[in-house]
C-alpha positions in Angstrom: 0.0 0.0 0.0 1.3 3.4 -1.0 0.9 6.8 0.3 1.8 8.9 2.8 0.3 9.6 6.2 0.3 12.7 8.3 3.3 12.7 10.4 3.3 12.3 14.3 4.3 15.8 16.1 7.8 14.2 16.6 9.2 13.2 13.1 12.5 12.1 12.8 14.5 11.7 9.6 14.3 7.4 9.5 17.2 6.6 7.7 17.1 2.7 6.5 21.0 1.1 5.9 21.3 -1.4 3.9 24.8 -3.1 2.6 23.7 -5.5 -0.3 26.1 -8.1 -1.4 25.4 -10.1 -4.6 21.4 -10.7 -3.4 18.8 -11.7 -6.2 17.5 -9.1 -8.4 13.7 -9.9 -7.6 14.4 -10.3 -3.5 16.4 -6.7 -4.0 13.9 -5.1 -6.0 11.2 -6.5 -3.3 13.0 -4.7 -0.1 13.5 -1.7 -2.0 9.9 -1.1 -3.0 9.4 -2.3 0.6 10.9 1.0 1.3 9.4 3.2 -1.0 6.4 2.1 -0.3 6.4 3.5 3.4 3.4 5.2 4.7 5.8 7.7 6.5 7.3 10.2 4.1 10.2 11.1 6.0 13.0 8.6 5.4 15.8 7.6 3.4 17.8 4.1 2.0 21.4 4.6 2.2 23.1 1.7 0.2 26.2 0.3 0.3 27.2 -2.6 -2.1 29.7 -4.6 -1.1 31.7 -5.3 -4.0 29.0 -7.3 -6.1 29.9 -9.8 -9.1 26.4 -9.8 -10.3 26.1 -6.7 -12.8 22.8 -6.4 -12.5 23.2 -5.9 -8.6 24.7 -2.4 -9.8 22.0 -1.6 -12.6 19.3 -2.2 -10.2 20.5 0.4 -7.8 21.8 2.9 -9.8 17.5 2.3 -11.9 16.3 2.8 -8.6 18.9 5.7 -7.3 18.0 7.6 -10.5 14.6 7.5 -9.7 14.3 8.6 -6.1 15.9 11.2 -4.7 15.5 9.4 -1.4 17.7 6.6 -2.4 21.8 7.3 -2.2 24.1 3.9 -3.2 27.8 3.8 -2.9 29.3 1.1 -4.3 33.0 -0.5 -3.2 35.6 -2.3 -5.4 35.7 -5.6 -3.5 34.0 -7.3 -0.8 34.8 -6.2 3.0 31.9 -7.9 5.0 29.0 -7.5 6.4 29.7 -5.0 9.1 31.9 -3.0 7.2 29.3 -2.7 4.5 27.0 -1.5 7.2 29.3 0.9 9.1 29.8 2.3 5.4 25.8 2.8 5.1 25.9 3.8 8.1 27.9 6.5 7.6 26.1 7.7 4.5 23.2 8.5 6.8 21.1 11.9 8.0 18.7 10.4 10.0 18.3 10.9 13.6 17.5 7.3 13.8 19.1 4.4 11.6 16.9 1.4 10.7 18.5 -1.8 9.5 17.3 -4.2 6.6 18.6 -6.8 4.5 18.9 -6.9 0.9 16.3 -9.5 0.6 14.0 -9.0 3.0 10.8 -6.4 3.5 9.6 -4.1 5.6 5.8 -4.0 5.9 4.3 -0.7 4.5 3.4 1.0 8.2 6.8 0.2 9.9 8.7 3.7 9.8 5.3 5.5 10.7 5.0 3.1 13.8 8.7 3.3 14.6 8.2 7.2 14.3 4.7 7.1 16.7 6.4 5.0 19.3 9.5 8.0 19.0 7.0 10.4 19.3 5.6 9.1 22.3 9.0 8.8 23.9 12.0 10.8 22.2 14.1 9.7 24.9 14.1 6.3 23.2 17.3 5.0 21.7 16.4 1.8 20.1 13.4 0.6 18.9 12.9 -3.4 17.8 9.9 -4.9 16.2 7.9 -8.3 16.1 8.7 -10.3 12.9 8.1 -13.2 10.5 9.9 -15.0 7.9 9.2 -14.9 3.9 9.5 -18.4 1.9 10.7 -19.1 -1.5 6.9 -18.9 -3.2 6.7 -15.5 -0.7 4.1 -16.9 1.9 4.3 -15.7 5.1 5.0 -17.7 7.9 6.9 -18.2 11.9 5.3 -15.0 13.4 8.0 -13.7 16.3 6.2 -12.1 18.6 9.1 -11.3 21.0 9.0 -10.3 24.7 9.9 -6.7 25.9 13.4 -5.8 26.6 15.2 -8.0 29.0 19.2 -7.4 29.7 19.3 -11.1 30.8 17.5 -12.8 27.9 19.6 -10.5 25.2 22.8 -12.1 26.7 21.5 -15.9 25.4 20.4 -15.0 22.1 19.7 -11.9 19.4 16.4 -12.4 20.2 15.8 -8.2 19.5 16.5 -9.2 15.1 14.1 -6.9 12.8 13.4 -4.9 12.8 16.0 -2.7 14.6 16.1 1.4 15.1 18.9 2.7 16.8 19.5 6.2 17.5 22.6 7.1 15.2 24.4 9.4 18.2 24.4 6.1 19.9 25.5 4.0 17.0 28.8 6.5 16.4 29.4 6.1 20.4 29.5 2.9 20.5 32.0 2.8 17.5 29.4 0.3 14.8 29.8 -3.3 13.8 32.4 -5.3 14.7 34.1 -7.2 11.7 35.6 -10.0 13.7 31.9 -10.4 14.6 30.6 -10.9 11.4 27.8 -13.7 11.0 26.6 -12.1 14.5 27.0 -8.9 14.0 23.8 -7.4 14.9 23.9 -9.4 18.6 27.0 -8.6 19.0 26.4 -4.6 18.2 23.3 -4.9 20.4 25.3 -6.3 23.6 27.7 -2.9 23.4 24.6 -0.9 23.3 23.1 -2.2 25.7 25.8 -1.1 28.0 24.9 2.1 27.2 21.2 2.9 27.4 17.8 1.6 28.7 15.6 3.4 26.6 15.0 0.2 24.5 11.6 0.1 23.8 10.1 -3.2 22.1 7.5 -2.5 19.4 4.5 -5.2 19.8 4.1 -5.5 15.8 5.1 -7.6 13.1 6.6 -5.0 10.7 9.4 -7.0 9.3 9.3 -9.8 6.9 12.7 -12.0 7.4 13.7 -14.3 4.1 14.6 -17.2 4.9 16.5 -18.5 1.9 19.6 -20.8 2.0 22.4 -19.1 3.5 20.4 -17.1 5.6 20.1 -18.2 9.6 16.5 -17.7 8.5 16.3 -20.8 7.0 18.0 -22.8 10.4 20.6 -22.3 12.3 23.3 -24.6 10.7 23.2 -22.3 7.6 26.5 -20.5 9.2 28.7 -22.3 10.9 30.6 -21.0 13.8 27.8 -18.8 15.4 27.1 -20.5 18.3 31.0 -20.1 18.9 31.2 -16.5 17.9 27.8 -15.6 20.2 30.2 -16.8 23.1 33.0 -14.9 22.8 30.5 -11.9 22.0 
């Protein structure tokens, strides 16, 4: 659904990150016009492709950078990872607040304008997370997440905060970004240091992010990537 709604009293510039790395060309188009198709009018998708081998990765963002104003892609030589890709989109935003989204997944039409209400209700808040589901193959939806609110005990066992994630982007440049020696859990990893910084978490009751779960992805089962139970210890 397209079209914009009135703002709430508080609107922040959302600005949505999102490193893309070689994803399919339908699943990329799909998150992008996830974005574009937001309810809330003020945001903006900061790319940053990771070195891609698939040409058409780079015709499809510069199609859709052309077109939108909104829409700002930089594009590096070879491939770095997953959290320097998004400490490089990161950096490309204006937003008071950074969302995060994978290159193949979706964001339903009303998240930014609920993100932006819950804001509104509380602009002390420093992170916002979301309920969730997963996308198949054929695009069903399916696994609802309906996650409990913020618990500082529960976040050490698991990244159970995922997508969709908001963090204030003050806090994001304090606590230094991703962590490449983290990469496969960088998000939990990410979320653990900010944690140690703020309490303003505030969980969103809403399934507004539509996870892919696709081979490869953690989606799909955890034995996808190995190494992550591993890596979440150190973390």
């Amino acid at each position: 659904m397209t079209g914009s709604i009135e703002a709430p009293g508080h609107s922040p510039l959302i600005s949505v990150a999102m490193p893309t790395f070689d994803p399919g060309e339908r699943h990329l188009r799909g998150a992008i016009e996830s974005v574009r198709a937001q309810r809330y009018p003020r945001w903006e998708l900061c790319v940053a492709d990771d070195g891609s081998r698939d040409p058409r990765v780079g015709q499809v963002l510069s199609e859709y950078a052309s077109r939108d104003s909104r829409i700002t892609v930089q594009s590096a030589q070879r491939n770095s990872g997953i959290s320097a890709a998004s400490n490089r989109a990161v950096a490309m935003c204006r937003g008071e607040y950074v969302a995060f989204l994978d290159h193949d997944d979706a964001i339903t039409g009303d998240a930014l304008s609920e993100v932006a209400r819950a804001i509104d209700a509380d602009p002390s808040v420093d992170v916002v997370y979301t309920d969730q589901d997963k996308l198949t193959r054929r695009g069903a939806r399916v696994a609802p997440f309906l996650k409990p609110d913020w618990s500082p005990v529960y976040a050490l066992g698991a990244m159970y905060v995922g997508h969709l994630l908001v963090v204030r982007r003050s806090l994001l440049a304090e606590v230094g970004g991703f962590d490449s020696s983290f990469d496969g859990i960088q998000d939990f990893e990410l979320m653990l240091r900010i944690s140690e910084r703020t309490e303003r978490i505030r969980h969103l009751p809403r399934v507004l992010y539509h996870w892919r779960a696709i081979p490869g992805s953690i989606a799909a089962g955890v034995d996808e990537k190995p190494g992550i139970p591993e890596l979440q210890a150190r973390a």
